[in-house]
C-alpha positions in Angstrom: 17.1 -24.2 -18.9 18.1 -25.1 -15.6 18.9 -28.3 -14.3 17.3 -27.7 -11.2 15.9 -25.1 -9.0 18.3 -24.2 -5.7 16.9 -23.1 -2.4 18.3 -20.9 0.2 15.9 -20.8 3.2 16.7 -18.5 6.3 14.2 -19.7 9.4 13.5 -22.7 10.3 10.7 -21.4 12.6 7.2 -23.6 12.4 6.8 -22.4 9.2 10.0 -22.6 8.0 9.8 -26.2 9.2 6.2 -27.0 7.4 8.1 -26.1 4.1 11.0 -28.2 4.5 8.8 -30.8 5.4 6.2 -30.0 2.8 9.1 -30.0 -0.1 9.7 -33.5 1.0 6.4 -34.8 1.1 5.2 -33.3 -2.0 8.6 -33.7 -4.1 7.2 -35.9 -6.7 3.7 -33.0 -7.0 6.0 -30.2 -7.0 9.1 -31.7 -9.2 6.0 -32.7 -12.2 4.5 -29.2 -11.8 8.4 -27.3 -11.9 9.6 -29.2 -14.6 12.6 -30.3 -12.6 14.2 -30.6 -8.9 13.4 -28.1 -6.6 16.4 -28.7 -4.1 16.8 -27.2 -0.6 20.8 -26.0 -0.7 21.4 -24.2 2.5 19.5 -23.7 5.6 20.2 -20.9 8.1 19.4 -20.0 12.0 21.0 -18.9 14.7 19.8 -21.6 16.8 21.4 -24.2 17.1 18.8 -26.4 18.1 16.9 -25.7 14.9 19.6 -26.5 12.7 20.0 -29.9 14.5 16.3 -30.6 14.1 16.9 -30.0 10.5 19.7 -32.3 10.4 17.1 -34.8 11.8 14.4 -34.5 9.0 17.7 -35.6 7.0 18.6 -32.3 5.3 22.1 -34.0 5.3 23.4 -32.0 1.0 22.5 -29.0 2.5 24.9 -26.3 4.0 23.4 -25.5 7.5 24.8 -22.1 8.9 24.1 -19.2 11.8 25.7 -17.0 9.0 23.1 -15.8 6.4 25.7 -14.5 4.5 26.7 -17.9 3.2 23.4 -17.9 1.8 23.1 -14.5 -0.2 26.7 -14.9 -1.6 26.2 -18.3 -2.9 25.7 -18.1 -6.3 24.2 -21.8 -6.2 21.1 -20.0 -4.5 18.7 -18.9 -7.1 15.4 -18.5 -4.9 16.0 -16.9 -1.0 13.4 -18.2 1.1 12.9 -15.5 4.2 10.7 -16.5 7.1 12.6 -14.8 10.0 9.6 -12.2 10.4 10.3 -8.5 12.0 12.0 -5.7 10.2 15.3 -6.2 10.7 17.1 -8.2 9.2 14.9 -9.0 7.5 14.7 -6.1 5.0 18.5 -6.2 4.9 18.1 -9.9 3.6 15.4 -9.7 1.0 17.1 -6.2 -0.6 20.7 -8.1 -0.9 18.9 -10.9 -2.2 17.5 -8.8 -4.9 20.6 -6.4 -6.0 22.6 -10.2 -5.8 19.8 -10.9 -8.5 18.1 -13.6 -6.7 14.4 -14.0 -6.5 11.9 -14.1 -3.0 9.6 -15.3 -1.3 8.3 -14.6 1.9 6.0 -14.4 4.5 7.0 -11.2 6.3 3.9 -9.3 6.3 5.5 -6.5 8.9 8.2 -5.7 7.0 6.1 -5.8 3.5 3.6 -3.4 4.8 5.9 -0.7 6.3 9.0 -1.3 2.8 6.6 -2.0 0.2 7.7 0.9 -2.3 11.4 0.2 -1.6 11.3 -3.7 -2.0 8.9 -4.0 -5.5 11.3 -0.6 -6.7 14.2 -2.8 -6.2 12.7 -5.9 -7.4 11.4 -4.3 -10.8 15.2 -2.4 -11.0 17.0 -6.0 -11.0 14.2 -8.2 -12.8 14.0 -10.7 -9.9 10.6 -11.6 -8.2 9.0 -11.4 -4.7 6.1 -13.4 -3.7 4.7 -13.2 -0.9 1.1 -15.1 -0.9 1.5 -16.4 2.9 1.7 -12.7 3.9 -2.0 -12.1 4.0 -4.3 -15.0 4.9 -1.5 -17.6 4.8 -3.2 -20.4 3.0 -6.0 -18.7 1.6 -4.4 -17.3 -1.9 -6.2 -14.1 -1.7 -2.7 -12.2 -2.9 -3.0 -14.1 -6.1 -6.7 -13.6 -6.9 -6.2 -9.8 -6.2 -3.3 -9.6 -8.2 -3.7 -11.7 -11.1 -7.5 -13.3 -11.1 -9.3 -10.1 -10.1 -6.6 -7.7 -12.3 -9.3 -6.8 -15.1 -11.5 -4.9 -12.2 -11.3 -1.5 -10.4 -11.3 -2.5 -7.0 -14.1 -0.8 -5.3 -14.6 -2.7 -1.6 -12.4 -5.1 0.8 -14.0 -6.2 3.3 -11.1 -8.7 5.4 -11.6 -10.4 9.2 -7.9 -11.3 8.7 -6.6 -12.1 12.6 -7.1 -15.3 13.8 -6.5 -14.1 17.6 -8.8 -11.8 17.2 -11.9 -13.3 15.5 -11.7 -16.0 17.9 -11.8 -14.1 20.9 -15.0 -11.7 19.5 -16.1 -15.3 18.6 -16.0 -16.8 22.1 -17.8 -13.2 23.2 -20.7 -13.6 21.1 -21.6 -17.2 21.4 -20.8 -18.5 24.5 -21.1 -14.7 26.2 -17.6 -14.5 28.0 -16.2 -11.5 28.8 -12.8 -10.3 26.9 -9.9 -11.7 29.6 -12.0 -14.8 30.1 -12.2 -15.1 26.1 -8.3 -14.1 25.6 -7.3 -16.8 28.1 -8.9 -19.1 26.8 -7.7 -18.0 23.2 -4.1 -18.7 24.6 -5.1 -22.1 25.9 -6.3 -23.1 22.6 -2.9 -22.1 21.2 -5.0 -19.2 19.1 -2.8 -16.6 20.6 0.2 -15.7 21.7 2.3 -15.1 25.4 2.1 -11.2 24.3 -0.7 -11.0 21.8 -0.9 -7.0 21.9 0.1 -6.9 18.0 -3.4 -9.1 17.4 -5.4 -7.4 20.2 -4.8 -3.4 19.0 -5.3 -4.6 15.0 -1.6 -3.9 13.8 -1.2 -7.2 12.6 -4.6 -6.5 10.6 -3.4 -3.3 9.5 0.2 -4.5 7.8 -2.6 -7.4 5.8 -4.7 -4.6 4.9 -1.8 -2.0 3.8 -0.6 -4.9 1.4 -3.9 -5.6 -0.2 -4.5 -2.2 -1.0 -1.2 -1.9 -2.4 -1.6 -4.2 -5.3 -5.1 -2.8 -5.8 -3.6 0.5 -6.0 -0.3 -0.5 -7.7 1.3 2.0 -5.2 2.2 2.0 -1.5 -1.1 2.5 1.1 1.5 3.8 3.8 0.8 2.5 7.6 0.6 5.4 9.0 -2.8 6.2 6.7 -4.5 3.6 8.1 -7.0 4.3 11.0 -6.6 1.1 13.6 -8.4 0.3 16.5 -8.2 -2.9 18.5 -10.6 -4.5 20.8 -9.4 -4.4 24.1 -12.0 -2.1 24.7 -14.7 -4.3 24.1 -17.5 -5.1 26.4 -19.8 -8.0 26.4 -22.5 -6.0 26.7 -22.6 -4.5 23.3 -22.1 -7.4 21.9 -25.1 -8.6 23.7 -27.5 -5.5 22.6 -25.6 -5.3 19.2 -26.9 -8.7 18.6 -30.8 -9.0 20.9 -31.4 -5.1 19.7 -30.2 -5.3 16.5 -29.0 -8.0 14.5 -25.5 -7.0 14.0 -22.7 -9.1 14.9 -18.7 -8.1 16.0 -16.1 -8.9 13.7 -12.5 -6.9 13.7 -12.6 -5.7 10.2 -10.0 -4.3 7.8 -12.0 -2.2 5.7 -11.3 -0.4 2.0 -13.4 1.1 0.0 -13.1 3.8 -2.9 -15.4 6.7 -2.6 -16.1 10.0 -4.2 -13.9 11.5 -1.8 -10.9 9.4 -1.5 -9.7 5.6 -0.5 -11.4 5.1 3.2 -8.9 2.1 4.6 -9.2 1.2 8.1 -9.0 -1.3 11.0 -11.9 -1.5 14.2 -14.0 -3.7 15.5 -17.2 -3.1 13.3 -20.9 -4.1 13.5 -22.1 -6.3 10.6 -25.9 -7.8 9.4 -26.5 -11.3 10.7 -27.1 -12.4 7.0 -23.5 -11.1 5.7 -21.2 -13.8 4.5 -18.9 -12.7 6.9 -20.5 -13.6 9.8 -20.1 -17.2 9.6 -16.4 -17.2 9.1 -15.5 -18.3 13.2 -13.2 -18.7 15.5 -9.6 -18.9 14.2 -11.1 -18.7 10.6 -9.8 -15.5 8.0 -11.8 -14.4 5.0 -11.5 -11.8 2.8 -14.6 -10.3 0.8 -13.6 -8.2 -2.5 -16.0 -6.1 -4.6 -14.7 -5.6 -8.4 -16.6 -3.2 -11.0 -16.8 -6.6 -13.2 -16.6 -9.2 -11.2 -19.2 -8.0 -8.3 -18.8 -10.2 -5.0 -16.4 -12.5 -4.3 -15.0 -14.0 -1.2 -11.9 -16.0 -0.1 -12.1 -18.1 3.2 -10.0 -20.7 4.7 -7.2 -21.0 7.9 -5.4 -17.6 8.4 -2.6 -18.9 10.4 -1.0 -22.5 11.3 2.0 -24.0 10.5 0.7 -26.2 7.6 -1.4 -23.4 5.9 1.2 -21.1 6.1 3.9 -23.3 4.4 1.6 -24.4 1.8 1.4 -20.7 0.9 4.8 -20.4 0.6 5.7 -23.8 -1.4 3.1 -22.5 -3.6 5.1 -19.2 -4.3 8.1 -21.9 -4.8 6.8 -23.9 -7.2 5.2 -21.1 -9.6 8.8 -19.0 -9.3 10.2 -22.2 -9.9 8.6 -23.1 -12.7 9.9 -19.4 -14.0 13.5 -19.5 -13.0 13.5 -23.1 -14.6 12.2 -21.6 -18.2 14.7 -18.8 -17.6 11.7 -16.2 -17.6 11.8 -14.9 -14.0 11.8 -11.1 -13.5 10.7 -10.6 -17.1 8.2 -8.9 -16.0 7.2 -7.6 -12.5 5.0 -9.8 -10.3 3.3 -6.4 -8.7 3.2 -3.1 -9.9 4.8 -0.2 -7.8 5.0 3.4 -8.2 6.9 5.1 -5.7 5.8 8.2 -7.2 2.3 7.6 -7.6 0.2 9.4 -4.6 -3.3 7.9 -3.1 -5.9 10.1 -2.0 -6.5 8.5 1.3 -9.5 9.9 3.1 -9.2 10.9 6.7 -10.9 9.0 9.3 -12.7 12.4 10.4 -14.2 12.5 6.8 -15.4 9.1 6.6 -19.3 8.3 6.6 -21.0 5.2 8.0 -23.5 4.1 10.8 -22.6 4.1 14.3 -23.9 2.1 17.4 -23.9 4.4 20.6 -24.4 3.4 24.5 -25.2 5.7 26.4 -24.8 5.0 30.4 -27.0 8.2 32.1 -28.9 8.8 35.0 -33.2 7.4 35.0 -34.3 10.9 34.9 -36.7 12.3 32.6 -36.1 14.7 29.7 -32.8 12.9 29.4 -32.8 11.6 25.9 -33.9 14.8 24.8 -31.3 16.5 25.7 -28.7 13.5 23.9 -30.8 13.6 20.8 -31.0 17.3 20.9 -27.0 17.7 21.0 -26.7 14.8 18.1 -29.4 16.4 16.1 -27.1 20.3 16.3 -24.0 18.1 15.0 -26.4 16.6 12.2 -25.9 12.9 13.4 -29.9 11.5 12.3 -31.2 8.8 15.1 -32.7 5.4 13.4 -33.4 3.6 16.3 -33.2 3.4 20.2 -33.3 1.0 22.6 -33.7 1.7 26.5 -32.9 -1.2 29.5 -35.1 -0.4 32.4 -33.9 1.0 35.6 -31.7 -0.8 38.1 -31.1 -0.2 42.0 -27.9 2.2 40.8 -30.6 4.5 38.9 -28.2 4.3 36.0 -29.3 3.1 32.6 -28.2 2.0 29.5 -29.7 4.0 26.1 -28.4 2.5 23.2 -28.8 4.2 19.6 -28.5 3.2 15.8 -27.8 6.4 13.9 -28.1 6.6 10.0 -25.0 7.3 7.9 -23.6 10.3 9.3 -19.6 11.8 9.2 -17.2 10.1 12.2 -15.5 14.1 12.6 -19.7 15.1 13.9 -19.9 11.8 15.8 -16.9 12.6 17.7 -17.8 15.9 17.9 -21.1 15.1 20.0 -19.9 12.4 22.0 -17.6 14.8 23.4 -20.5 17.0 24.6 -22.5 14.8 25.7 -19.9 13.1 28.1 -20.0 16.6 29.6 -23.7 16.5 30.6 -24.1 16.0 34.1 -26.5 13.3 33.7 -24.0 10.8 31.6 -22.3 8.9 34.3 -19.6 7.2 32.2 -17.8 7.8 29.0 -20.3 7.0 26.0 -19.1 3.8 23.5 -19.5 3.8 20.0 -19.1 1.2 17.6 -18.9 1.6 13.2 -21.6 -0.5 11.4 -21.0 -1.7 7.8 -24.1 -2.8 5.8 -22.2 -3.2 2.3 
C-alpha cells in the first residue's frame, strides 16, 4: 500500500479553488474514508494571479507551475486533477495522463462528450481510471447512480432539465411573466449566467450532459452530432402563457432519451410537460435528472447543477473513492465505464420521432380559416386534440393554438410548411414538443 495519495491539479478556476479548499477543510473526513493522506503535490495555471492566490490558502509543499508538463512527468503524481474545461488542452492532458499511467478526474463535460470513445479506450488499454461525476449535474451524483446503482436495469427513459441558465430563465418566464431579454438580464444579474451565455441559451451545454449519460447507459459513445438540439431563444412569453392557462403544461429545456421500437430517440428543446410531473417543481438554477429502469421504475436525482461548492464536492468525491483505490493498489483493475468503440447505436432520426406538439397559429379573423389548417394537418395525418381560439383584436389577427395527439415530427414539419404558405397565416406558425411520460 501506499503511504499516501499524491495530487496533481491543473486549474485553479472557482472550482478548482472549492477543491483545494474543500481538501483542506474536510482533510480529517476524507483522510478516515482513504485510509491515508490525500496530499495536493503540484498546482498548475498560467495565471499568475491564481497561483499566488493559492500560495495564500497556504499550499506552501506544493510545486506551483504555468508548465503542466511538470505535472504529467512527475512520477510523484498518481491522480491528475483537470478542471481547465474546453477541448484543448485539455484532451492532450487527460490522454498523457493516462498512457503515463496516471488516473483522472474531471469535470470537462465538452471535451467528455465530443472524446468519449477515445478517452474510456485509452483508459481501459492502460488500467487507470477516469471519473468524472461533476461533469453532469455537478453535485448531484447522478453519474454514479447510472453507472453503478442503476447497472442491473435496461435503461428505458431520461428525462434531465440539466442547465441552470436555462431553467432559470424559462423559470422567471412562467412565474413572474417576463419576457426572454428581460428574464436573461436578470439571469446575469443574479450571477445564473454568463457575459456570453449562447452555449446555455442554444442547449449545447445540455447536449454534451445528455451525450454522456447515454453513453454509460449504452456502454458506447452517443455521438454529438446525433443529438437533435434546440435552444430557447425563440421563446415567447406567450406560449408560455397559453401553454400554461389552456393547458396545464409547463416549459422546461429538456434533454430527452428514450429507447423505442425504432431506435434510441435522444434530444435537446424546450418541451411542454404536465403540471403534476416531478419535474416541474425543480426551479430556477435547480438540475434534476429523472431515469426510468426495467427494474427499478422511476427514480429521480435533484440538487444544485452548477456553483463552485457543488461542483468541487463532485470532484473531491471522485478523489476520495479513486483514492481509496490507488491506496489498496486496485485502481484500473477493472474499468470504471464500459466503452466499445465498435459498438454502433441505432439512433432514431428526429424526423422519425413521435410525440405531441403545441401549435400557434397567428391567421387572419376570417371564417372557414381553421378549416382549411385542420384540413392540411388532417392530409399529413397529424390528429387535433384540442383547440383554443383568443378573440379578435383591432389588427384582425388572431391567435389559434392547437394540442395534437402523438403524431411523427417529419408530418408535423411537413404541414407547418404548407400552411405558412396560406395566405391567411400572417406569421410563421410555432410549435412546441409535449412529453406526458
Amino acid at each position: 500500500m501506499k503511504r499516501k495519495v499524491n495530487l496533481g491539479l491543473i486549474g485553479l478556476g472557482t472550482v478548482g479553488v472549492g477543491v483545494v479548499e474543500l481538501l483542506q477543510r474536510n482533510n480529517a473526513i476524507i483522510r478516515q474514508k482513504v485510509g491515508t493522506e490525500v496530499s495536493i503535490r503540484a498546482i498548475c495555471d498560467k495565471d499568475p494571479n491564481r497561483l499566488r492566490l493559492a500560495e495564500r490558502m497556504k499550499i506552501t509543499d506544493g510545486i506551483l507551475t504555468k508548465d503542466f508538463n511538470q505535472i504529467l512527468n512527475n512520477p510523484g503524481v498518481d491522480i491528475v486533477v483537470e478542471l481547465m474545461g474546453g477541448y484543448e488542452p485539455a484532451r492532450k492532458i487527460v490522454l498523457a495522463s493516462i498512457k503515463r499511467g496516471k488516473h483522472v478526474v474531471t469535470a470537462n463535460k465538452a471535451l467528455l462528450a465530443k472524446h468519449w470513445a477515445e478517452v474510456f479506450s485509452e483508459a481501459q488499454k492502460n488500467k487507470v481510471l477516469v471519473y468524472f461525476e461533476a461533469s453532469v449535474g455537478a453535485g448531484i451524483p447522478v453519474v454514479q447512480a447510472l453507472n453503478e446503482g442503476l447497472s442491473a436495469n435496461k435503461i428505458k427513459v431520461i428525462l434531465g432539465i440539466l442547465n441552470g441558465t436555462t431553467n432559470y430563465i424559462l423559470t422567471k418566464m412562467s412565474k413572474e411573466e417576463l419576457d426572454f431579454n428581460d428574464a436573461l438580464a436578470q439571469a446575469k444579474r443574479g450571477g445564473f449566467a454568463e457575459a456570453d451565455p449562447t452555449i446555455d441559451l442554444e442547449g449545447i451545454d445540455t447536449v454534451h450532459k445528455l451525450a454522456i449519460l447515454g453513453s454509460i447507459a449504452f456502454g458506447a459513445q452517443v455521438k454529438l452530432k446525433d443529438v437533435y438540439c434546440e435552444g430557447i431563444t425563440h421563446i415567447a412569453q406567450e406560449d408560455i402563457r397559453y401553454g400554461k392557462s389552456e393547458f396545464g403544461y409547463v416549459l422546461k429545456l429538456l434533454a430527452i432519451l428514450k429507447v423505442t421500437d425504432g431506435g434510441i430517440d435522444v434530444r435537446v428543446h424546450p418541451t411542454f410537460i404536465p403540471q403534476e410531473h416531478l419535474l416541474t417543481s425543480v426551479n430556477e438554477e435547480y438540475n434534476a435528472v429523472y431515469i426510468t429502469g426495467d427494474a427499478v421504475g422511476e427514480t429521480m436525482f435533484y440538487g444544485k447543477g452548477a456553483g463552485q461548492m457543488p461542483a468541487a464536492s463532485a470532484v473531491v468525491s471522485d478523489i476520495i473513492y479513486l483514492s481509496r483505490n490507488v491506496y489498496n493498489n486496485i485502481a484500473g483493475r477493472v474499468p470504471y465505464v464500459l466503452c466499445d468503440p465498435k459498438k454502433k447505436l441505432n439512433i432514431l432520426d428526429i424526423n422519425r420521432m413521435e410525440t405531441k406538439y403545441y401549435i400557434r397559429f397567428t391567421v387572419v379573423d376570417l371564417p372557414g380559416v381553421l378549416s382549411k389548417i385542420s384540413g392540411i394537418l388532417g392530409k399529413n395525418r397529424v390528429s387535433i386534440a384540442s383547440v383554443f381560439q383568443k378573440g379578435s383584436s383591432s389588427l384582425r389577427e388572431v391567435p389559434i393554438i392547437m394540442v395534437t395527439h402523438r403524431a411523427r415530427e417529419g408530418a408535423i414539419r411537413k404541414a407547418l410548411t404548407e400552411i405558412d404558405r396560406l395566405k391567411v397565416v400572417r406569421k410563421k406558425s410555432r410549435f412546441i414538443r409535449i412529453e406526458e411520460v
